[in-house]
FIMITI-171549 format. One record per residue: x, y, z of N, C-alpha, C in turn; residue in three letters. Coordinates in steps of 0.02 Angstrom, whole numbers, plus 50000, padded with zeros to 5 digits. Example, Ala and Ser with C-alpha at 12.3 -4.5 7.8 and 13.67 -1.06 7.14 Angstrom:
<pts>
506604971650390506154977550390506604983550390ALA 506424988850354506844994750357506455000250394SER 
</pts>
This chain:
<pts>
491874807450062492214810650005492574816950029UNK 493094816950015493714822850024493474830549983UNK 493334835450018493314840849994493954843049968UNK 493864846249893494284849949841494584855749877UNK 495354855149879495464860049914495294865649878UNK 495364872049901495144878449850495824883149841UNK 496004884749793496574887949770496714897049791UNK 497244898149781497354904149796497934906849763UNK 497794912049737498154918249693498674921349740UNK 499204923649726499554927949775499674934449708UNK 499524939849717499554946749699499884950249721UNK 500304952749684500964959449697501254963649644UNK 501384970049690501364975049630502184977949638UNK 502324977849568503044979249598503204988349563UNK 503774989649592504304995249538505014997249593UNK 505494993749560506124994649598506084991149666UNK 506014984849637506084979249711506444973749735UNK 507264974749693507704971749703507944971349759UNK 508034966649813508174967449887507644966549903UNK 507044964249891506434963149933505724958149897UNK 505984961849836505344955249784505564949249796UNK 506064946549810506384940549801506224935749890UNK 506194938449948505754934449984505024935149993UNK 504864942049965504054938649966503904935049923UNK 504134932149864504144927849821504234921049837UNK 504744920349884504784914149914504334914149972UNK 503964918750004503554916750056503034915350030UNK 502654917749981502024913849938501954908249874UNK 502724905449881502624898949843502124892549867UNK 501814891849906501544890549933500754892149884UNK 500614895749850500024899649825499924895049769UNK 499454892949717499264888949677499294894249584UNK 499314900149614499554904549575499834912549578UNK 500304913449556500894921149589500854926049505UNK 500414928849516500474934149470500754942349475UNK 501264945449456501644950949501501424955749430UNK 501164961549464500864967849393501564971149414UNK 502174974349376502934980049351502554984549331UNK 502974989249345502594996349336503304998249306UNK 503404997649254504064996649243504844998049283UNK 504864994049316505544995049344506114994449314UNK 506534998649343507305000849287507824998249341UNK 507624994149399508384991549420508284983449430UNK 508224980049359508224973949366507644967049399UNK 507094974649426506544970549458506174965649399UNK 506004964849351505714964749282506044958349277UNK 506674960249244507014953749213507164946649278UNK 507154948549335507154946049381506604943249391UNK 506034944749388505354941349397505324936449328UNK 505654937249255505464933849192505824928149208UNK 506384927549252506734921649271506394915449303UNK 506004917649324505404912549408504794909049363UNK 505014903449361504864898349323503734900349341UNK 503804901549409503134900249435502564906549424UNK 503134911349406502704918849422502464922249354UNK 501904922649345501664926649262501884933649301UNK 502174937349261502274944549232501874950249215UNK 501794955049209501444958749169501454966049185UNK 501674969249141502254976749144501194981449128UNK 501244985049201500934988849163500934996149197UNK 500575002049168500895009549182500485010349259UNK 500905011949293500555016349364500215022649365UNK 499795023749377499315028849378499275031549465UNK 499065025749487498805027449565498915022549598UNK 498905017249666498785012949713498155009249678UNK 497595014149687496905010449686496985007349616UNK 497105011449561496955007949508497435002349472UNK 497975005349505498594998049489498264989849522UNK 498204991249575497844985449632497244983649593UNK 496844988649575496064984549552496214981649466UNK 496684983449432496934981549381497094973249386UNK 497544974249419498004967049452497464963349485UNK 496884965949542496624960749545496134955249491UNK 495914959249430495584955949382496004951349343UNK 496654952549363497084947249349497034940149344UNK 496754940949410496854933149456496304928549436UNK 496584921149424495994915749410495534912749449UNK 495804912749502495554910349573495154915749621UNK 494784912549651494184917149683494734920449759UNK 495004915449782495194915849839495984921049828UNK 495774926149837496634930949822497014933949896UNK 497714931149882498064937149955498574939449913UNK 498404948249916498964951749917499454955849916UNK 499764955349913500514956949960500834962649935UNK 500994969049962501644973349921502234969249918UNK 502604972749878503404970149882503664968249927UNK 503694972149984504084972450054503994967750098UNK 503194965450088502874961050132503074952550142UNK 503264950750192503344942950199502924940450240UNK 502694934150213502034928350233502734921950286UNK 502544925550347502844918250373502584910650387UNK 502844906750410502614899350395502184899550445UNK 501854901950494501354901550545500674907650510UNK 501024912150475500414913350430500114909350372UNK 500604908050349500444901850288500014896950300UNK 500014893450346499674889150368499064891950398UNK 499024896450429498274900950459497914902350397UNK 498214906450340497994907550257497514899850242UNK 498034895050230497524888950222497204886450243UNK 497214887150293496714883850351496174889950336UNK 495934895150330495544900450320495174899850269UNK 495554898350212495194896750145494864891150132UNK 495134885850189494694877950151494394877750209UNK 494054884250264493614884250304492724886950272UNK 492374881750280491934883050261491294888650269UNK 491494889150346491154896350387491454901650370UNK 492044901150337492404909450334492124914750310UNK 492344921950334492194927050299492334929250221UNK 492124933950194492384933650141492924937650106UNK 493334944250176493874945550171494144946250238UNK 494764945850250495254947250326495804951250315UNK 495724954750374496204957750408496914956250408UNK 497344958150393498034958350423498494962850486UNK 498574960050527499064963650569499714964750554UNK 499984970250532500834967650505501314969150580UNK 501934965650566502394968250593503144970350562UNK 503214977750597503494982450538504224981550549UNK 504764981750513505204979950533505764986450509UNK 506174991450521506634996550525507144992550492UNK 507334992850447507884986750391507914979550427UNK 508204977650468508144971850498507954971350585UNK 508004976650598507724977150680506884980550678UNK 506504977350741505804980050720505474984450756UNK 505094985550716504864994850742504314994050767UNK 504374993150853503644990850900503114998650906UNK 503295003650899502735008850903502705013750866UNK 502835019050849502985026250816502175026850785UNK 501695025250808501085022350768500755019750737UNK 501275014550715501225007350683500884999350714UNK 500745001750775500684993750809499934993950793UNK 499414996750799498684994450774498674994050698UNK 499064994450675499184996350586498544988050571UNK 498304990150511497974982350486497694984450430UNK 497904979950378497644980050304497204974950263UNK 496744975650242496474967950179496864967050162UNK 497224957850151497484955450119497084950950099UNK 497074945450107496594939650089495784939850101UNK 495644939650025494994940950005494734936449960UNK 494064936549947493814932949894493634938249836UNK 493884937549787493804940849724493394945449713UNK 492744939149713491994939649690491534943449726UNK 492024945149798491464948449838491734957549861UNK 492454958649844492614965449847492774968649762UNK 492974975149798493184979049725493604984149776UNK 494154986449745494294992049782494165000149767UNK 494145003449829493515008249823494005013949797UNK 493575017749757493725023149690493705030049751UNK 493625029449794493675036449856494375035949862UNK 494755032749868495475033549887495955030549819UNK 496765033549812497175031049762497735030649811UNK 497705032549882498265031449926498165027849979UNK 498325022850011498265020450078497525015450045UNK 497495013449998496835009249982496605005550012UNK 495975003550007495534999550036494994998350012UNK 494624991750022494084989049992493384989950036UNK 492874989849967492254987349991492004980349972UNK 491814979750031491654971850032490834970550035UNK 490724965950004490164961850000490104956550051UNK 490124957150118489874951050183490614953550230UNK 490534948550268490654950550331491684948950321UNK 491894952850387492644953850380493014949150444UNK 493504946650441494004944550484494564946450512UNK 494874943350565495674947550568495974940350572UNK 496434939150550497144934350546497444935550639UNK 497494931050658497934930750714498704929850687UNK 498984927150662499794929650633499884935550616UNK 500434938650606500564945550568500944942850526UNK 500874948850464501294949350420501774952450420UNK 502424952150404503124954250406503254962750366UNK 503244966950360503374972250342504034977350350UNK 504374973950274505054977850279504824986350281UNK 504664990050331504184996950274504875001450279UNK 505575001350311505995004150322506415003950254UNK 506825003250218507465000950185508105007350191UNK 507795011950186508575014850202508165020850191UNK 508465028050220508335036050221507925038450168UNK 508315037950115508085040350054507495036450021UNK 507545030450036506765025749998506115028450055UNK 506245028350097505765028150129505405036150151UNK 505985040250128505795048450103505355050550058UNK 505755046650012505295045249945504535043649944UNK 504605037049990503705036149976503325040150023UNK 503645044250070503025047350113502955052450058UNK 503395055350016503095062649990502875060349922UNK 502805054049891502345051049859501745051949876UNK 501555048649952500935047749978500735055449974UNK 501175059050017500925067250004500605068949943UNK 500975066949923500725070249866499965066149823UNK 500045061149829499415058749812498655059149856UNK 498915062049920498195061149991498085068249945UNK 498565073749922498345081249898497845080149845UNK 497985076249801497695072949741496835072949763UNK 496855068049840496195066049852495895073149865UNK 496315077349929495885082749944495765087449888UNK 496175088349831495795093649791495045090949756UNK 495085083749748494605080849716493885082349748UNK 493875081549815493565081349872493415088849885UNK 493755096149842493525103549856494035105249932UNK 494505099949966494695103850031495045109250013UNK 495275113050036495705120150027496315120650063UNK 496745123350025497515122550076497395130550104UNK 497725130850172497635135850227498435134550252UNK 498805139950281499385139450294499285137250378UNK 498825136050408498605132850467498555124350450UNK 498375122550430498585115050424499155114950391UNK 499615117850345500305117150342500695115750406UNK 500505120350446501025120550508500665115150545UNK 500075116250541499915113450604499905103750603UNK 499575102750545499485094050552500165089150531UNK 500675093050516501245090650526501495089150598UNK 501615095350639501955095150676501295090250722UNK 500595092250723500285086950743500415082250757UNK 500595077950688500755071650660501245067450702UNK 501835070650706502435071350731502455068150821UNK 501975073950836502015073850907501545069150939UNK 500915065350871500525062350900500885055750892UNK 501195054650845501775047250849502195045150890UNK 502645052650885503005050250925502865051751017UNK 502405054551045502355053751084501695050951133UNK 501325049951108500615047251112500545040751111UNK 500915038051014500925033151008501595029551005UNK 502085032851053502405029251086502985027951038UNK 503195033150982503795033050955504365032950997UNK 504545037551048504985039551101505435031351112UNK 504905026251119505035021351132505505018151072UNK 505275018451009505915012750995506375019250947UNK 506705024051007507515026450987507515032350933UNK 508025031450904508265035050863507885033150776UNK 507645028450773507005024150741506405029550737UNK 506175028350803505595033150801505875040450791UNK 506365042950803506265049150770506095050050689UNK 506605045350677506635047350593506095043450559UNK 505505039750590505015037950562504555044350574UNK 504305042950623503905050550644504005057350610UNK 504685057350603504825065550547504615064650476UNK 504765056950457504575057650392503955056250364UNK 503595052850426502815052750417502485061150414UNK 502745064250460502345072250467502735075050408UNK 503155074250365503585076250313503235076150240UNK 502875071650247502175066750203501765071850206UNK 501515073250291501045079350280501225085850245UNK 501615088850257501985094650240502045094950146UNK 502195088050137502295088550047501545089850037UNK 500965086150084500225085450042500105091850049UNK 500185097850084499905103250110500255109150035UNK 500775106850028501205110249972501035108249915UNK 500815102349897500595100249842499835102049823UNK 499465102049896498685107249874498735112549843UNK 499205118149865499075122149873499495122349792UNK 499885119849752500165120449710499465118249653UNK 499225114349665498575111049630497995118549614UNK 497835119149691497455125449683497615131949630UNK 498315135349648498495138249595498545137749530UNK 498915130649515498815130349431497975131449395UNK 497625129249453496685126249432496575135249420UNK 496965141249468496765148349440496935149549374UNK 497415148349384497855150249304497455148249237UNK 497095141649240496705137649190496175142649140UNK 495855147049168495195151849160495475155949141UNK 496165159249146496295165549127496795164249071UNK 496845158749051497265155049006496685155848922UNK 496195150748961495435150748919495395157948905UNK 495415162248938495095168348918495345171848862UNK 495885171248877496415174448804496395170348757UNK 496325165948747496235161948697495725164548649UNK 495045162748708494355165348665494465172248617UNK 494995175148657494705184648646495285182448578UNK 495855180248561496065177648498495905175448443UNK 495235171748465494895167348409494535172848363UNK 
</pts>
């Protein structure tokens, strides 16, 4: 008797992903079900997904990484889930590793991804990216993702972990300004974690874990190497730092102001 194959969800979170939702979409047709969570996007990403005969929808507000992702994953019908940001493409030698993984009976119960990052269409072999590896394909039932982080997320798992021998495709480049954008996003959200966490902004990690950053990419981990690429990745990664260090310290101050706000109030009443 023929074992039932076992199905799989493909998960993705979108906002402003015209130019890129549209092949990871075609790289996980392949999936038995494609559910994409909009955070409302205003350039056509939306109405573009209501078109795709295959893909359920579902517009909902962004808060954070962690909680958009753990939202979206309760989504899914199927135990067996991979998935994917926008940017990300599943090639046909991963595709086939994916299934072969899932209708393996020994498998773990989440794996690893190796991506490979790609600078708009040419690819970006170091700047600190080449050990890069993320959960993608998991089983439902056995993670949650963990409430310590809302940036750079990641799960806790229930049993043991894998790595994928394929990589995954990672547009993480698109042009100056997008990719400006999300480092001082991230900045600004890692600040988020450290105030939560009591760290303290000091004008010594301003200066210092930037330019750190910078020098440990690009020269350590071997930015130097791919060009004029690695510069402007490397600057805008330590650029990330620089917003989080500005954004503590902006956090910290308003949190003074709060008490002496209260105080006048009381002495009013």
């Amino acid at each position: 008797m023929e074992l039932q194959r076992k199905k799989v969800t493909a998960l993705i979170i979108t906002y402003n992903e015209i130019g890129y939702i549209e092949n990871c979409l075609k790289s996980v047709e392949f999936a038995d079900e494609i559910i994409v969570v909009d955070s409302y996007s205003t350039d056509g990403t939306y109405e573009y997904l209501l078109t795709q005969q295959k893909v359920k929808v579902i517009q909902h507000p962004f808060k954070n990484y962690t909680a958009q992702k753990a939202y979206t994953l309760k989504q899914a019908t199927n135990d067996w889930v991979l998935f994917l940001d926008a940017d990300e493409v599943v090639t046909p030698q991963l595709q086939e590793e994916i299934l072969e993984t899932v209708n393996d009976n020994k498998q773990h119960v989440a794996y690893w991804f190796r991506r490979k990052f790609m600078f708009q269409q040419r690819r970006l072999r170091f700047s600190g990216w080449q050990t890069d590896k993320n959960y993608r394909l998991f089983r439902k039932s056995k993670v949650q993702f963990t409430d310590k982080r809302i940036v750079h997320e990641t799960l806790d798992v229930d049993g043991t972990s894998g790595i994928l021998k394929s990589k995954l495709t990672h547009y993480c480049y698109r042009d100056y300004a997008n990719y400006k954008h999300k480092m001082l996003l991230y900045g600004r959200m890692k600040a988020k974690e450290d105030f939560q966490r009591k760290k303290h902004f000091t004008i010594a990690l301003l200066v210092i874990k930037p330019l750190y950053k910078f020098i440990y990419n690009y020269l350590i981990r071997l930015g130097i190497f791919d060009g004029i690429k690695g510069i402007i990745v490397c600057y805008l990664n330590a650029l990330g730092d620089w917003e989080r260090y500005i954004e503590l310290r902006r956090l910290e101050r308003q949190e003074r102001k709060v008490p002496a706000i209260n105080t006048v109030h009381q002495h009013t009443n």
